[in-house]
N, C-alpha and C positions, 0 to 999 in steps of 0.2 A: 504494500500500500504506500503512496507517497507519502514525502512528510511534508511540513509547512511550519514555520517557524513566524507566530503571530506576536508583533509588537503592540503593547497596551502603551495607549496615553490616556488617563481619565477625567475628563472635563470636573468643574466645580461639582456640578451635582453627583458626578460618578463618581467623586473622592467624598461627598456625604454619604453616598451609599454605605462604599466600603466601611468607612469609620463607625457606620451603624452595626453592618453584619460581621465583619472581620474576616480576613483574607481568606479564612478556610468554605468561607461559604458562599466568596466567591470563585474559587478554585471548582466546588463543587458544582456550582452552577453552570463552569463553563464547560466541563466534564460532560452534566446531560445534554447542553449542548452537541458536543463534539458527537457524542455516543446517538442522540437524535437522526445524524446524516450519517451513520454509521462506522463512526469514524472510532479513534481511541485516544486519549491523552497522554501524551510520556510523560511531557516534563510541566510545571508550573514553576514560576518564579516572581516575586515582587522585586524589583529593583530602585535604585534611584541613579539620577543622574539625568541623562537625557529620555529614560523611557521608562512606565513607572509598575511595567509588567510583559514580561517576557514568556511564551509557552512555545513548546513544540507536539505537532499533533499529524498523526496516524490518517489520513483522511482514502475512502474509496477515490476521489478524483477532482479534478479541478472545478468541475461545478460546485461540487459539493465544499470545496475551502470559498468558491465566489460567495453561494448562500449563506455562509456561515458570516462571513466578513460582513455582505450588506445587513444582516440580520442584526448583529452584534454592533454597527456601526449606523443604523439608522437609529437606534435608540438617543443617540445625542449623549450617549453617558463616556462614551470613550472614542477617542480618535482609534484605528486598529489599520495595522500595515501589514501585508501577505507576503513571506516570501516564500516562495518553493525552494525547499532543500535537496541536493542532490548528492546520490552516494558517490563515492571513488568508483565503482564498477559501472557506474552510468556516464561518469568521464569517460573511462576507458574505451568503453560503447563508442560516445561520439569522438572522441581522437583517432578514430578507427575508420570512420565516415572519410570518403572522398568528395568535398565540396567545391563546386568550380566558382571561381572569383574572380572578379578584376576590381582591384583600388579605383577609387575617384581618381581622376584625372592620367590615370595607366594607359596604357596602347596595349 
């Protein structure tokens, strides 16, 4: 199953949330989420710094990380940023690929 590695930012009201329920339940929450679109949770993390919650998650496919993101992001309670993770053995794959190319301005 892919992974997808989801950056939390929580607006004012998503940082009153959390302060109310405390981080385990929203970890929980994001859990039946993920498990909803049939996906699975690895990792949960709160951080601080530039981003103020960090997960990595199991998902059946790319739809399924889009629905998640707009779902989780039209709430207005978190900014949320998607990136697909990719193993070494799916480098490998495409460094394998013969791709024809020519540079901007090449002959």
């Amino acid at each position: 199953m892919p992974k997808y590695l989801f950056e939390v930012d929580y607006s004012a009201e998503g940082t009153k949330g959390l302060l109310k329920e405390g981080g385990s339940k929203r970890r929980a929450a994001l859990e039946a989420s993920v498990k909803s679109v049939g996906g699975k949770l690895e990792a949960f993390y709160f951080t601080y710094g530039v981003r103020d919650a960090i997960t990595i998650v199991d998902l059946p496919d790319d739809a399924s990380a889009i629905a998640l993101s707009l779902t989780v992001s039209s709430s207005g309670s978190v900014a949320f940023k998607t990136t697909p993770l990719l193993s070494p053995r799916e480098i490998d794959r495409a460094a394998k690929k013969s791709v024809k190319y020519r540079p901007p301005g090449a002959k």
